[in-house]
N, C-alpha and C positions, 0 to 999 in steps of 0.2 A: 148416630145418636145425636137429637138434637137436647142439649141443656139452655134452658134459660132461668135470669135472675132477675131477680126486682129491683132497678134502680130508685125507685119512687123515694119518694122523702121519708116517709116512715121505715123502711127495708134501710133507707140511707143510714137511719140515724141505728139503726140495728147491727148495721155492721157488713151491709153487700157489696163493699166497695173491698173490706178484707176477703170477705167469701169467694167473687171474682177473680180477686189474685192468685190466691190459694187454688184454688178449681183452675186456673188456668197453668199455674206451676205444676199441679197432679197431671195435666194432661202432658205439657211436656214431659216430665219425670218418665212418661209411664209409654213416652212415644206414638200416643193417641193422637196426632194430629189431625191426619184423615180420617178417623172415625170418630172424633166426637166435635160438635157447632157448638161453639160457647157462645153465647147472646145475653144481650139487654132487652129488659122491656120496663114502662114504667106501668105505674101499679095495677097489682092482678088482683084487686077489689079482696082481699085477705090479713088485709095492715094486722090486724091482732094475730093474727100466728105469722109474722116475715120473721127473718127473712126468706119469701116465697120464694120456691124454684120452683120450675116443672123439668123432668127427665121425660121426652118422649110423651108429653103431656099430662105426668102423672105428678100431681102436686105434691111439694116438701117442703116442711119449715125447717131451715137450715141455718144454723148460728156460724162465726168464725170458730165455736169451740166442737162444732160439733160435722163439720165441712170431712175432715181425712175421714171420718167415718159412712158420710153419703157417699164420700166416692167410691171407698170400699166397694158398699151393699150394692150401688144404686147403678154403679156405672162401668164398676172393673168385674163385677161378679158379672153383668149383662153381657158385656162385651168378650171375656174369655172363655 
């Protein structure tokens, strides 16, 4: 499962530098190493709904309040 986040300056200032953390402690927590690509990218043309993710290419506006709960749906539900 590839995940990517929107570094760009608007997702910056939204909070993707907490969301990255968090999504990448979920993935250790959860011993997802070899099954989930955490990546960067800068902006995916979406600044008004960031912070942009894609799961597997499927776009998410993801906040640091609202991050445990994509991983939930989006990433532990796919995977188990």
């Amino acid at each position: 499962m590839k995940i990517v986040v929107c570094i760009g300056s608007s997702c910056h200032l939204k909070g993707s530098k907490d969301v990255v953390e968090r999504l990448h402690a979920l993935v250790q927590e959860n011993g997802l190493q070899d099954k989930v690509d955490l990546g960067g990218t800068f902006c995916m043309g979406k600044c008004q709904q960031g912070v942009c993710v894609t799961c597997d290419g499927e776009f998410f506006s993801v906040s640091p309040d609202t991050v445990d709960e994509f991983f939930q749906k989006n990433v532990l539900s796919r995977i188990a």
